[in-house]
C-alpha positions as CSV (number, residue, x, y, z in Angstrom):
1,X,-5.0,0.6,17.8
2,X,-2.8,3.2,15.8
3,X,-2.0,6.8,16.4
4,X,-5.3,8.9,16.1
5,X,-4.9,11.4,13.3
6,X,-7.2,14.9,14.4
7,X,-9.9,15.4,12.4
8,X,-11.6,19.9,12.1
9,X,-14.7,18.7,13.4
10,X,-15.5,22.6,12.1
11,X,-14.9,24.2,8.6
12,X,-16.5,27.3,7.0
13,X,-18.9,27.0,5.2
14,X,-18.7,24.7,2.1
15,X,-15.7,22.7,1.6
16,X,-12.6,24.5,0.3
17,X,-12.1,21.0,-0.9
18,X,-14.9,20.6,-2.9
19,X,-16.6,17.4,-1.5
20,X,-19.2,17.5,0.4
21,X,-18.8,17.4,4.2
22,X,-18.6,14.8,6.8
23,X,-21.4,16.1,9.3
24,X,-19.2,15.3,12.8
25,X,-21.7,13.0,14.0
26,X,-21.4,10.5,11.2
27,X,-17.3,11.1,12.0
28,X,-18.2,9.9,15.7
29,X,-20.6,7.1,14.8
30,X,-17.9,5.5,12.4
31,X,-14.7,6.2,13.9
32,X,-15.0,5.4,18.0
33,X,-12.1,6.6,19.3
34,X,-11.1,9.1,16.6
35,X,-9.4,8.7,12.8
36,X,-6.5,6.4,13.5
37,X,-3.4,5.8,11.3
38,X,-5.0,2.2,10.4
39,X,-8.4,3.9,9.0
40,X,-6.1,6.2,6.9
41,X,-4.0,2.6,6.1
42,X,-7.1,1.0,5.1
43,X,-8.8,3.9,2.8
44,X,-5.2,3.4,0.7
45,X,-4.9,0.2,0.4
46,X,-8.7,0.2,-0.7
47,X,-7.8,3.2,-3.6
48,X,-4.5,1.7,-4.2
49,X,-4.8,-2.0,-4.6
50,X,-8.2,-3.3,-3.5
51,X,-10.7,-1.0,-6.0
52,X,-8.6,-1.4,-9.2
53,X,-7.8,-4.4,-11.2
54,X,-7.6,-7.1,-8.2
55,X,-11.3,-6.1,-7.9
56,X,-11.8,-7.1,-12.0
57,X,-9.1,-10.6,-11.1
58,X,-11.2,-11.3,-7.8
59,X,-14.7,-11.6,-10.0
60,X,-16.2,-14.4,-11.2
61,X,-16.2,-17.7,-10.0
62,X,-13.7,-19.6,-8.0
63,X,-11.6,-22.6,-10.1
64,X,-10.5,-25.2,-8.1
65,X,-6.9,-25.5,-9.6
66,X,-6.7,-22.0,-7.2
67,X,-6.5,-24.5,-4.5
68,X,-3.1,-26.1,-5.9
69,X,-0.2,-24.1,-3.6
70,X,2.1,-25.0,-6.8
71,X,-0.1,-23.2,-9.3
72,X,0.1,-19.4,-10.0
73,X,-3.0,-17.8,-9.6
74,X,-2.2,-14.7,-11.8
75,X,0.2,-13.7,-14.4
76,X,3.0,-11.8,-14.6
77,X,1.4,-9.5,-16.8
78,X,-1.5,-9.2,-14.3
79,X,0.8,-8.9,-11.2
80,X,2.4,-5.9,-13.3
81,X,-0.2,-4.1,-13.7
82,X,-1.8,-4.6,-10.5
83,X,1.7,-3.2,-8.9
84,X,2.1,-0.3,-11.9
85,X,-1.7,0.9,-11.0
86,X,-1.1,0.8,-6.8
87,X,2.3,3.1,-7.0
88,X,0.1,5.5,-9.4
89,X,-2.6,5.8,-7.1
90,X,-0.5,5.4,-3.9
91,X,1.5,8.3,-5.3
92,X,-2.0,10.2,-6.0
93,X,-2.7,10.3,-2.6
94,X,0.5,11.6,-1.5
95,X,0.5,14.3,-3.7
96,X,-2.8,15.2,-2.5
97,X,-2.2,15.1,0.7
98,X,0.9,17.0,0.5
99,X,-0.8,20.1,-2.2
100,X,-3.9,20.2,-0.4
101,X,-4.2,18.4,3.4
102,X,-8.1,19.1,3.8
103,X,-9.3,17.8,0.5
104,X,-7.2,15.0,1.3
105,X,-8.6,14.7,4.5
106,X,-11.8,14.8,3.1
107,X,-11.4,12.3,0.7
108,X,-10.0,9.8,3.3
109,X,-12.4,9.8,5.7
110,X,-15.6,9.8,2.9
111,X,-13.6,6.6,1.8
112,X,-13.4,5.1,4.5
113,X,-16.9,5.6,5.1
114,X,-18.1,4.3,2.0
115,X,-15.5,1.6,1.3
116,X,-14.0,0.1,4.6
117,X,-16.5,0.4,7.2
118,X,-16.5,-3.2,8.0
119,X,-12.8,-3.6,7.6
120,X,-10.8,-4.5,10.9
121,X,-9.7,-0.7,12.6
C-alpha cells in the first residue's frame, strides 16, 4: 500500500475550493486506511490518459485482427494525441495542486470517488 496522504477531515464552511465537500464519512467508507499515494496515482491516470481519447479508441466493438501481436492497434496519429492530451492534463493537475492544494485536494479525492472506486488501491 502507498504512503497515506492526510486528508482536513474539517474545513470552514463552504469550500474555499469551490466543489462541494467530501462529508468525512464518505472519505472513511471509500478510503480504509486513509488517501494513499496510489488513490492519488489512480485519480491521474483516470484524468490524464483513461477519460480522454483512449476512452473514444476503447469504444465500440472488438476486431479480431486486435488479437494479431504483429498488428498495430492504433496509429501514430492516435498515439500522438493520446500522449499530447495526458502531459496537458497531467500538467493541469500539477499546476493545481501547486496554485491551490485544497481545491486540488478536493478534486482528487471526488475523482476518485466517482471514477476509480473499483480500481485496485
Amino acid at each position: 500500500m502507498g504512503r497515506t496522504i492526510l486528508v482536513k477531515k474539517k474545513r470552514k464552511s463552504g469550500s474555499s475550493a469551490g466543489l462541494p465537500e467530501v462529508p468525512p464519512e464518505l472519505i472513511e467508507t471509500h478510503f480504509p486506511g486513509g488517501f494513499t499515494l496510489r488513490d492519488e496515482a489512480n485519480v491521474l491516470t483516470a484524468f490524464a490518459f483513461r477519460n480522454g481519447p483512449l476512452e473514444d479508441l476503447h469504444s465500440g466493438r472488438s476486431s479480431p485482427l486486435t488479437d494479431a501481436p504483429s498488428l498495430s492497434r492504433i496509429t501514430d496519429a492516435e498515439m500522438r494525441q493520446l500522449m499530447i492530451t495526458s502531459s496537458e492534463r497531467l500538467a493541469t493537475m500539477l499546476a493545481l495542486r501547486e496554485s491551490d492544494p485544497e481545491k486540488y485536494r478536493s478534486f482528487v479525492i471526488g475523482y476518485n470517488i466517482m471514477y476509480c472506486s473499483s480500481w485496485e488501491r
